[in-house]
Every structure is written in structure tokens, then in C-alpha cells.
N, C-alpha and C positions, 0 to 999 in steps of 0.2 A: 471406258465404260461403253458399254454396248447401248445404242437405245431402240427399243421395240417397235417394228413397221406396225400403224394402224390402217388393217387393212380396209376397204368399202370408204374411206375417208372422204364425205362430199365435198370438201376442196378439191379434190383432184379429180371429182366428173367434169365435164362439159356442160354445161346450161342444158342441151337438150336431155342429156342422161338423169339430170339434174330433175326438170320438169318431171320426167315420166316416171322417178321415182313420187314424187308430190302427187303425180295423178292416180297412181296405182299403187300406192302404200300409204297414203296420206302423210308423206315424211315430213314431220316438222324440220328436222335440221333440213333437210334441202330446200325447203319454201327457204329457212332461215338465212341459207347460204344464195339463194338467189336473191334476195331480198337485201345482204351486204354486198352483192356485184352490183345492182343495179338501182336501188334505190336513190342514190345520188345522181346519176346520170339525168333518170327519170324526173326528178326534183329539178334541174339543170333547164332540160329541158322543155319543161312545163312555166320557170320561174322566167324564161326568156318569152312565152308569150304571153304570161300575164302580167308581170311586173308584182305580182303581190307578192309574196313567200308565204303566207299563211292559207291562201286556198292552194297556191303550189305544193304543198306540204298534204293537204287536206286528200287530195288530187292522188298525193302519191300514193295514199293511203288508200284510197277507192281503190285505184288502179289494185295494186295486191290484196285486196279484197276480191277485186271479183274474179282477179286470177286464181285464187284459191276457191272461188267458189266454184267457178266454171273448168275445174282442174280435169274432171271429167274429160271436156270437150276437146282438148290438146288433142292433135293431130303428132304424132311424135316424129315424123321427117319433117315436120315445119319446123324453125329456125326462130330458136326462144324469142329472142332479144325484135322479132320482126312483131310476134305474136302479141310480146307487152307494150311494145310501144304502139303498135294498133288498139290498146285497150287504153293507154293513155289520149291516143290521139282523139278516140270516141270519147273520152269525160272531156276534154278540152273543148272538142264539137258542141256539147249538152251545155257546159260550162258556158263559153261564146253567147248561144242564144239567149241561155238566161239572163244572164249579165250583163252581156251589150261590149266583153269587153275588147274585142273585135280592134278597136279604134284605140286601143292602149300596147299595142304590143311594141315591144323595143325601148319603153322606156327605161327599164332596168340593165338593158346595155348602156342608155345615154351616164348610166349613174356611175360607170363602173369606170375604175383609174385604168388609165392607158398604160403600158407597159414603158418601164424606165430604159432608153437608151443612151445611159451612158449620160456625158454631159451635152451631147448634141441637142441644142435647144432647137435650131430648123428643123433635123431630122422631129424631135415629137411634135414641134408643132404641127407638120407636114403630117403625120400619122394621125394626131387629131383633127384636124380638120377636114383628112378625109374617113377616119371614123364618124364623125357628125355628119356628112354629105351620104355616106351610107348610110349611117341610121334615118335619115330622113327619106330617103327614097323608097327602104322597105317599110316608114310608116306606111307611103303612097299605096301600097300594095294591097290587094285584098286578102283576107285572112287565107286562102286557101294560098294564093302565093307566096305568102309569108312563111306556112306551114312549111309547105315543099323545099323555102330556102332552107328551112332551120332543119328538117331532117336530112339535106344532102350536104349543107355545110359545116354545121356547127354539129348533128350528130354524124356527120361524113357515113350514111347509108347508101346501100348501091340502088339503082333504080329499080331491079325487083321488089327489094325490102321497100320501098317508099312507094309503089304500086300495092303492094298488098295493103299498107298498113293505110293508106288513102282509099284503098279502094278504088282503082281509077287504073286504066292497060297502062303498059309499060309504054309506049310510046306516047301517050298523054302523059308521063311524067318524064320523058324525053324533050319533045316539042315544048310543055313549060315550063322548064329548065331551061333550054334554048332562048327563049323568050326573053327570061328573066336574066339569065346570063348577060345578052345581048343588050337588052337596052341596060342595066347597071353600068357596064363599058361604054355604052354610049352619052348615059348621064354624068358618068366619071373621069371621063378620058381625061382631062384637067389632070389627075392627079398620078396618070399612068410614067409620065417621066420624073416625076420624083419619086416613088415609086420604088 
């Protein structure tokens, strides 16, 4: 049995092809299809600096809101995935001041099971307790450097994307990268030979 190529299939765009159909046809399936690549990510990422999951949720929901609303404004050689998360990173910004929640970020790391190695009880113990000496040093952090860990690490963006969506040259997201890099190894070095 033969089965039938569906052709224009917004699975098979690119996010950016993706968007510009949203902008310039008002496509529901392609909002829809962007909205199952990345709303999880989004959610992820947002639940790592609040700890709550219910405004993380709330959040992600903003976020594709206003991306649908402002669908117009898409610049179509910009780079989806940099655009939305600059739209998240701005309610998290609005979110911070209102809320105060600034001084809560990582706890929902602290909550989360370490990964199982085996029967090796040093080995996890060794992984846990410098999971806890990391999460406590990026409590230390102020919300912007926090921000900048969680988009080069945890969402692994390159420092263009993490200048645009900060708003901030690329070599200011170079240097506090640097920064932060450097003293974590230097507050961690303890843990570099077990490691």
C-alpha cells in the first residue's frame, strides 16, 4: 500500500518558516506546531528560575500570547527559538520585580532526584554534594547572573542568542560568563578530582 506525501506539512518547516507563516497567514497549525516544539523547553526553563510550576505554566502561556499577538513584528532572518525566549526572558524580568522572586531561584533544582549511578554509593554521594555546593553558589548569584548561567547552560545557547535575548553586547555576555565560569571552579575546585 502506497501512502500519500502531505505536502506544505508544518512538521517539516523550520521554526523560522514556521513563524513567518504565523506572521503572514495567521496559521493556526504553525503557531500550533511551534507551540509543541517549544513549550516545554520554555516551561523548563522558566520553572528553573521560579521554583513554582503554576506561574511557570502561567508564563508560558503569556509568552505564546504575546508572540501571537506581536506576530506582525517578527523580523524573519531572526532566529525563532532566540526571539521566544527573549519574550520569556522579558515576563520573567516583569515577574522578578513584582514578586520579589529574585531570592528563590534554584530551589527546584535542590528538589530534583540526582541521577542513579549504578550501585556506586561514593560515586552519588560525590555527585550530590557537589550538586548542593552548586546550587548554593548560584543561589549567591544575582538574578542577572543566574539568568545568563541558565541560558548558556541548561538551555546550552550561544552567546549571540544570550545577547540578544538579554539585551546586553556580546562581549558583556562573554566577560560574565568568564566571570562566573571562573569563580564556580574556584569555589568548587574541592570537587574537580572526584569529578
Amino acid at each position: 500500500m502506497r501512502i500519500p506525501l502531505i505536502f506544505n506539512s508544518v512538521v517539516s518547516l523550520s521554526d523560522e518558516d514556521l513563524m513567518k507563516r504565523v506572521a503572514s497567514k495567521d496559521d493556526d497549525r504553525a503557531f500550533d506546531e511551534l507551540y509543541h516544539r517549544y513549550a516545554r523547553r520554555v516551561m523548563g526553563f522558566l520553572m528553573r528560575q521560579l521554583n513554582d510550576s503554576e506561574k511557570a505554566a502561567d508564563l508560558v502561556q503569556d509568552a505564546f500570547m504575546r508572540l501571537w499577538s506581536s506576530r506582525e513584528r517578527y523580523v524573519s532572518d531572526r532566529c525563532f527559538s532566540t526571539w521566544l525566549f527573549s519574550i520569556a526572558y522579558n515576563l520573567l524580568k516583569n515577574e522578578y520585580r513584582r514578586s520579589g522572586y529574585s531570592s528563590k531561584y534554584v530551589e527546584h533544582v535542590m528538589n530534583c532526584t540526582t541521577e542513579e549511578h549504578g550501585d556506586d554509593l561514593d560515586l552519588r554521594l560525590d555527585d550530590h554534594l557537589f550538586d548542593e555546593a552548586l546550587r548554593k553558589e548560584l543561589s549567591l548569584l544575582d538574578a542577572d547572573s543566574r539568568l545568563l548561567f541558565s541560558l548558556r547552560f541548561e538551555e546550552e545557547m550561544t552567546v549571540p542568542q544570550i545577547a540578544e535575548v538579554m539585551k546586553i553586547p556580546e562581549g558583556t555576555v562573554k566577560s560574565r560568563q568568564h566571570t562566573i565560569v571562573r569563580n564556580m571552579k574556584q569555589k568548587l575546585k574541592i570537587y574537580e578530582i572526584r569529578r
